[in-house]
C-alpha positions as CSV (number, residue, x, y, z in Angstrom):
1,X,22.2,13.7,-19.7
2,X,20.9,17.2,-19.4
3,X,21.6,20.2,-18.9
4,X,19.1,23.0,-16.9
5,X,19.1,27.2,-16.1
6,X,17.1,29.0,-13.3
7,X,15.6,32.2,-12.6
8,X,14.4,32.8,-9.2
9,X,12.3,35.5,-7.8
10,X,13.8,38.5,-5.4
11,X,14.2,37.5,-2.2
12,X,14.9,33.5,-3.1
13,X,18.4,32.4,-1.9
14,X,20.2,28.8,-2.3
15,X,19.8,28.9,-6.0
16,X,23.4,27.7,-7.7
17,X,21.4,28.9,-11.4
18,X,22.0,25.8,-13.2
19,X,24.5,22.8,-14.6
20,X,25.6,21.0,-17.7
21,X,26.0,17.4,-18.2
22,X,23.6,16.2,-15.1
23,X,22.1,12.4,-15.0
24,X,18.7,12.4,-14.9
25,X,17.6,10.7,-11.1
26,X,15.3,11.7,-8.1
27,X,17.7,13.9,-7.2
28,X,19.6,15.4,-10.3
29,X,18.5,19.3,-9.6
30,X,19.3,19.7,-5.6
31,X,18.7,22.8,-4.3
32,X,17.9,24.0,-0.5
33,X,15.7,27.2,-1.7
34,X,14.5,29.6,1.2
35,X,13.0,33.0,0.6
36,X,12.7,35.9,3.0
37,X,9.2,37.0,2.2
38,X,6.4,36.5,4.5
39,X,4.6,34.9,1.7
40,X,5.3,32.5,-1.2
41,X,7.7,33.7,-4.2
42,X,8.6,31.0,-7.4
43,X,11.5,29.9,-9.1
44,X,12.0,28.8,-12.8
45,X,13.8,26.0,-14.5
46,X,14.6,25.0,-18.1
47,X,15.4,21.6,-18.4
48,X,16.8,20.4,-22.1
49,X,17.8,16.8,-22.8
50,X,21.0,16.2,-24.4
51,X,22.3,13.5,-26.7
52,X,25.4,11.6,-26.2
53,X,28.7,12.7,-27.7
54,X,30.1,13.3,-30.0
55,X,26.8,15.1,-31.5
56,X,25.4,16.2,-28.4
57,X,22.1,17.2,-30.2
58,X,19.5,18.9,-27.6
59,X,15.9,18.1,-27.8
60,X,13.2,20.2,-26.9
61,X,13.4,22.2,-23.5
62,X,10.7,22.0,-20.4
63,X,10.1,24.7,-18.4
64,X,8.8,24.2,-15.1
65,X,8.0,26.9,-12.0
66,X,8.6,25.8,-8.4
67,X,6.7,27.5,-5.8
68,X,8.1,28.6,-2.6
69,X,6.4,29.0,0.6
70,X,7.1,32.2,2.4
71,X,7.6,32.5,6.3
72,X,3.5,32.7,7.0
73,X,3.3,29.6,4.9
74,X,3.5,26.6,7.5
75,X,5.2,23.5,5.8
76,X,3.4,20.5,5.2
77,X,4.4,17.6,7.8
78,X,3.7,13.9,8.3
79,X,4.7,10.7,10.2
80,X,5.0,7.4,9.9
81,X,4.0,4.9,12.5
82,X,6.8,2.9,11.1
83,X,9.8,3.3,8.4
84,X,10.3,-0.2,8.1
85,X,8.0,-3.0,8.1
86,X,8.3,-6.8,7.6
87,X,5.3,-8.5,5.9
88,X,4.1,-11.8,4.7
89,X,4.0,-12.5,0.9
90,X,-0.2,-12.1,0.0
91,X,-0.9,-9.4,2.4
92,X,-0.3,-5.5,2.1
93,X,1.7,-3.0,4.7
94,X,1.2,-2.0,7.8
95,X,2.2,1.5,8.1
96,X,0.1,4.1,8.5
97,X,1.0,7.8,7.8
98,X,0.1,10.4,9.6
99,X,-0.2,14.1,8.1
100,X,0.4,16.8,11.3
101,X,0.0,19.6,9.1
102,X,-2.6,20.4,7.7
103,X,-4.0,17.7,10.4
104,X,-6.5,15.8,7.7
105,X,-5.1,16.2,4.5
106,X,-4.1,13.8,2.2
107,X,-0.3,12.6,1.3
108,X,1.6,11.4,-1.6
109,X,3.2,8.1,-2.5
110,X,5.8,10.2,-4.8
111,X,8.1,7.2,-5.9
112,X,8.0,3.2,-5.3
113,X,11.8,1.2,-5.8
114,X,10.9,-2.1,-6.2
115,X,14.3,-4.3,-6.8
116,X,12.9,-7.8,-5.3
117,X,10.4,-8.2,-7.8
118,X,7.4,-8.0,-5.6
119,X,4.3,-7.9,-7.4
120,X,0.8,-6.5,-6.8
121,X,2.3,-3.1,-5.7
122,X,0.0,-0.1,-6.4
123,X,1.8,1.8,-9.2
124,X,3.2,5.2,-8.2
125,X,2.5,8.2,-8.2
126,X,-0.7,7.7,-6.1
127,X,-2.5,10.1,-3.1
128,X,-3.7,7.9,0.4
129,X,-5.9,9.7,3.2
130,X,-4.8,11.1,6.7
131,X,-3.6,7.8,8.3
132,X,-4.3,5.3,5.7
133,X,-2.0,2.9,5.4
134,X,0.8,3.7,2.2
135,X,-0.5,0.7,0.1
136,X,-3.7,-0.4,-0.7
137,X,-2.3,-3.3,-2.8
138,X,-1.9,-7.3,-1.9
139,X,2.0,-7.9,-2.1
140,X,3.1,-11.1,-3.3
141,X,6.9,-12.6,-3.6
142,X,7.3,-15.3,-5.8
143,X,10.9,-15.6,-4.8
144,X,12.6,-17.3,-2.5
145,X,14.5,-14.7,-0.5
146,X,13.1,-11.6,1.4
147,X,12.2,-8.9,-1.4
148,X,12.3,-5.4,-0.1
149,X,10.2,-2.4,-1.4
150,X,11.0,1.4,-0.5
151,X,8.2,4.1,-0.3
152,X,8.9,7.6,-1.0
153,X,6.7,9.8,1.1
154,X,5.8,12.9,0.1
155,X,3.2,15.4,2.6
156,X,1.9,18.4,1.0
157,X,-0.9,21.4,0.9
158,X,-3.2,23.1,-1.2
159,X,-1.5,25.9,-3.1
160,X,-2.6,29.8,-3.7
161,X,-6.0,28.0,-6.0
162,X,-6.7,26.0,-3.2
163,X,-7.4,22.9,-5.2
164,X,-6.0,19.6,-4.3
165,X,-3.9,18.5,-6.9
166,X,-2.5,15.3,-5.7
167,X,0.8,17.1,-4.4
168,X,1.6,19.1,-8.3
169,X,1.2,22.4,-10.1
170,X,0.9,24.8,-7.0
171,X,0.2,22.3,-4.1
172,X,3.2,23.0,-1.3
173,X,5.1,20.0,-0.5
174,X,7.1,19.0,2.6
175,X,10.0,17.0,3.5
176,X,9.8,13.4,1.8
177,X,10.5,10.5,3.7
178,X,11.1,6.8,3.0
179,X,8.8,3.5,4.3
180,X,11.2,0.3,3.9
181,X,8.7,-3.1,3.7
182,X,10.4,-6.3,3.4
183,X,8.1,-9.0,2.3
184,X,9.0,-12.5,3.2
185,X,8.0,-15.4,0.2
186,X,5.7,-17.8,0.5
187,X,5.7,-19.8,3.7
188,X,6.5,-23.2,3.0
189,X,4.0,-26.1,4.2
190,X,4.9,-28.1,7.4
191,X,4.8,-32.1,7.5
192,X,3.9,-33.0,10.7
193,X,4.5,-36.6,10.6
194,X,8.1,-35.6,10.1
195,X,8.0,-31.9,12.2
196,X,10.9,-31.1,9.9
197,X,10.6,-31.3,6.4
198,X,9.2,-28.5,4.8
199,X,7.2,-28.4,1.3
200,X,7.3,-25.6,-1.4
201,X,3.9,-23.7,-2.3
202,X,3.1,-25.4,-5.3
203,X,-0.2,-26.8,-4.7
204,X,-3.3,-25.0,-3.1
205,X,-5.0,-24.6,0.3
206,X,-7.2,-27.1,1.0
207,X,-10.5,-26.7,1.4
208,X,-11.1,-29.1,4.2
209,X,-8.7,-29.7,7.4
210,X,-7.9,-33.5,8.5
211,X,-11.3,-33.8,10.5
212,X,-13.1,-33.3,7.4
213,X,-14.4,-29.4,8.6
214,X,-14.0,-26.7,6.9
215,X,-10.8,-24.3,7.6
216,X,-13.1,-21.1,7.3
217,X,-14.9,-22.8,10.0
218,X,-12.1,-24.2,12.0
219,X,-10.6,-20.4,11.8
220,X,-13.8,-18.8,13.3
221,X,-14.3,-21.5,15.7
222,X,-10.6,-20.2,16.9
223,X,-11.2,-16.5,17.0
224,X,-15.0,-16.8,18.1
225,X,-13.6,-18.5,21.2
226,X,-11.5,-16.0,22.5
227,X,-12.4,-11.9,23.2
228,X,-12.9,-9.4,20.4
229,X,-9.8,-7.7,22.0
230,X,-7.8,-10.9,22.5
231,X,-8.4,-11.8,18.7
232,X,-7.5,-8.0,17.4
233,X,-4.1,-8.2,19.3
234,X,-3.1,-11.4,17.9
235,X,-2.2,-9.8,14.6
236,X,-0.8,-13.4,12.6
237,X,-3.6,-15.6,14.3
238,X,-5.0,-16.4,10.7
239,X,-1.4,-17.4,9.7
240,X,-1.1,-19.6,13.0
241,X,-4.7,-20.8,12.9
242,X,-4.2,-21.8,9.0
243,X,-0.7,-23.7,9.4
244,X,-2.5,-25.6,12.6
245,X,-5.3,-26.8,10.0
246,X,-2.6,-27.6,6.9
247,X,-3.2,-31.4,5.7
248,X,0.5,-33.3,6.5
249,X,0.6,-34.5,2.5
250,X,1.2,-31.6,0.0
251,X,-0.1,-34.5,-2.4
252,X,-3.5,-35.0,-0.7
253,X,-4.8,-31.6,-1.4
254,X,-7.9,-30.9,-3.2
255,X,-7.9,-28.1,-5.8
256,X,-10.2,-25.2,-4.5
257,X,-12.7,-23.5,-6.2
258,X,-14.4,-20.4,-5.6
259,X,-15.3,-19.4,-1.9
260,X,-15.8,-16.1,0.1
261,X,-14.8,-16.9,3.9
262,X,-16.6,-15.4,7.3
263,X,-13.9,-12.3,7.8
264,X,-11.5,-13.0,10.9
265,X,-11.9,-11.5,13.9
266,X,-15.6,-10.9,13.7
267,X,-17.3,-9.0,15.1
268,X,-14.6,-6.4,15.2
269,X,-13.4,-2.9,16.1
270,X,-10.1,-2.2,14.7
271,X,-9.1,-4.1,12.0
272,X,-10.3,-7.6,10.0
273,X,-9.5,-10.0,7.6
274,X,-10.8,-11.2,4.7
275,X,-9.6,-14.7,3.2
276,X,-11.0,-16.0,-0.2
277,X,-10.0,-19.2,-2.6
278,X,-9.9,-18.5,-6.5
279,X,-10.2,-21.4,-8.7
280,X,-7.8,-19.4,-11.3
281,X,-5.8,-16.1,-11.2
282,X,-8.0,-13.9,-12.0
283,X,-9.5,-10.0,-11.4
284,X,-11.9,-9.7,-8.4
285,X,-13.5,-6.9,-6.5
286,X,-13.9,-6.8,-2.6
287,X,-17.0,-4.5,-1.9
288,X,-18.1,-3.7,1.6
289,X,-21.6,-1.9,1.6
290,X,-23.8,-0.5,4.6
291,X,-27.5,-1.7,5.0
292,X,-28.9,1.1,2.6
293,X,-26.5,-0.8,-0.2
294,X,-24.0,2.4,-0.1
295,X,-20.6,1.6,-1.2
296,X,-17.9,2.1,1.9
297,X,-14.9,0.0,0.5
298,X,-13.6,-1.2,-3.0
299,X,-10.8,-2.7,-4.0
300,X,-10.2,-4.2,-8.0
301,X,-6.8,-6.1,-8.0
302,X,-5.3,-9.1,-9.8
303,X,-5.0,-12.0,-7.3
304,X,-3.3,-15.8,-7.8
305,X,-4.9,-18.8,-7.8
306,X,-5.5,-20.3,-4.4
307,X,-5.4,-19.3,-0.8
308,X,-5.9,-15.1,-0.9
309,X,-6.5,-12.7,2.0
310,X,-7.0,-9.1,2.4
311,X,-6.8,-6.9,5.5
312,X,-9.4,-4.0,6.4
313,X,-8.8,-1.1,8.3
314,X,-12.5,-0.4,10.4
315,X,-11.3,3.3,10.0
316,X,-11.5,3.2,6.2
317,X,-15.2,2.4,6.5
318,X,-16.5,5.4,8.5
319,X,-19.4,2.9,9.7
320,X,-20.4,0.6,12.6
321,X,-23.2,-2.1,12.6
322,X,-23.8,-4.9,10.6
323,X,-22.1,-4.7,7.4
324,X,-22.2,-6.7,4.2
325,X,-18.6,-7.8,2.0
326,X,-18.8,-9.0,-1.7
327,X,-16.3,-11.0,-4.0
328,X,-16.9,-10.9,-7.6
329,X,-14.7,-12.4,-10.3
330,X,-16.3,-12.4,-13.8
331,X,-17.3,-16.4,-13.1
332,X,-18.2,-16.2,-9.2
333,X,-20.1,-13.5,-6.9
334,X,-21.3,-14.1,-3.1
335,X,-21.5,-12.2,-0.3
336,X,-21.1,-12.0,3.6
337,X,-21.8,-10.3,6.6
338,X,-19.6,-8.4,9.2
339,X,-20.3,-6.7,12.3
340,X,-18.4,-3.4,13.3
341,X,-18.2,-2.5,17.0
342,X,-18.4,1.3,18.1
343,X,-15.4,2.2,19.0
């Protein structure tokens, strides 16, 4: 446990001074603070550990000041365009957030809980951009059940040095909020000489579909024939387009090697996808680069053998035109190009 003391400023109500004997948590010092002043005024805290009884021994106290804005300050505010999400295992969330105030500014992903087990999660605490989405990271569940992951949500400001510091030292922060995303497991493979029996993920993608064509083909064949719009609003067309082309024998798959696939829908004005086989879990790098070779996207993550995709947000590249996307592992490298539509 521990035990902490405050001193606040004049001015500074809502302060109970301190406790003994407190668990340490998210939540262990709880105090609604408000001052009076038009401007911001600071509260203190000592914080010191303490052993368990019967000794009770006290280690070394930490000291930390808490800024409070004053009644010119304007809170920091953001919103979600979702607080829960449901998403398939290999792909990363959804939700954007939003920051109102200061319209622009960055956010914090304060805290991640992660119970289910779900891997690939970027580790907290991390910053995102105005309306990025909260996790950059592929998600992957391994079980067999839904595994849920909770986002704590933290807006904030720049602070009297008007410095961003990722939402510490004197940075103003706002009311946190949470981001539920339940991530399904691996979908299961369908026999269709059966239409009912369903197959575990144990073996791999396979490179070609039963009419001996490529799937990366087969997938832009599929999107190519319908509108750009059409394509963008059918958000699990890949998945659909994939299970279409999935061989009926789990046992007749080929092992896939390396291989970069045309991005789906393209061209595109909103949002893409990106779908890659690895021979082997390994590292790789996604790199998306204008004409003049300038880097506009990267993204270094551990990915699993087999089938891997990765979505792209055309608002994270602040570019339009013909594009060019990279995979590198430290055994493959090759690159493609995408097309994205003013919008």
């Amino acid at each position: 446990t521990f035990e902490w003391a405050a001193t606040y400023d004049r001015n500074v109500s809502g302060g109970s001074g301190g406790a003994k004997g407190v668990s340490f948590g998210l939540a262990s010092i709880n105090e609604n603070l408000s001052t009076k002043k038009r401007y911001q005024t600071r509260a203190y805290y000592t914080i010191t550990p303490v052993g368990p009884a019967p000794t009770g021994c006290t280690s070394t106290s930490v000291r930390i000041t808490i800024t409070i804005a004053g009644k010119k300050t304007s809170c920091p505010a953001a919103t979600p365009s979702a607080t829960t999400e449901t998403i398939a295992h290999n792909s990363s969330p959804k939700t954007r957030v939003d920051v109102t105030n200061p319209n622009g500014n960055s956010y914090l992903v304060f805290a991640i809980s992660n119970s289910g087990g779900v891997k690939g999660i970027t580790p907290a605490p991390y910053t995102r951009v105005d309306t990025a989405t909260i996790d950059p990271g592929i998600l992957k569940n391994n079980s067999k059940v839904n595994a849920v992951v909770t986002y704590t949500i933290v807006p904030y400001s720049y602070g009297p040095n008007k410095t961003d510091n990722g939402g510490g030292k004197d940075d103003i922060i706002g009311a946190s909020f949470t981001v539920v995303v339940t991530v399904t497991p691996a979908p299961g493979i369908i026999d269709t000489d059966e239409g009912t029996s369903v197959h575990s993920v144990t073996g791999f993608l396979p490179k070609k579909a039963n009419n001996n064509k490529p799937v990366g083909d087969l997938l832009q064949e599929e999107v190519t024939s319908k509108s750009v719009a059409d394509a963008e609003n059918e958000s699990n067309l890949p998945l659909r387009a994939l299970n279409d082309y999935l061989i009926a024998n789990p046992g007749a798959m080929e092992k896939p090697q390396f291989e970069l696939l045309q991005n789906i829908p393209n061209p595109f004005q909103s949002f893409t996808k990106i779908g890659f086989y690895l021979g082997e879990p390994t590292e790789a790098v996604i790199t998306i680069r204008d004409l003049k070779g300038s880097i506009l996207y990267r993204l270094k993550a551990n990915y699993d053998q087999g089938w891997n995709q990765l979505d792209i947000n055309a608002g994270e590249l602040s570019a339009s035109g013909i594009l060019f996307y990279t995979l590198e592992t430290p055994r493959f490298s090759e690159t493609k190009k995408m097309v994205v539509l003013n919008r």
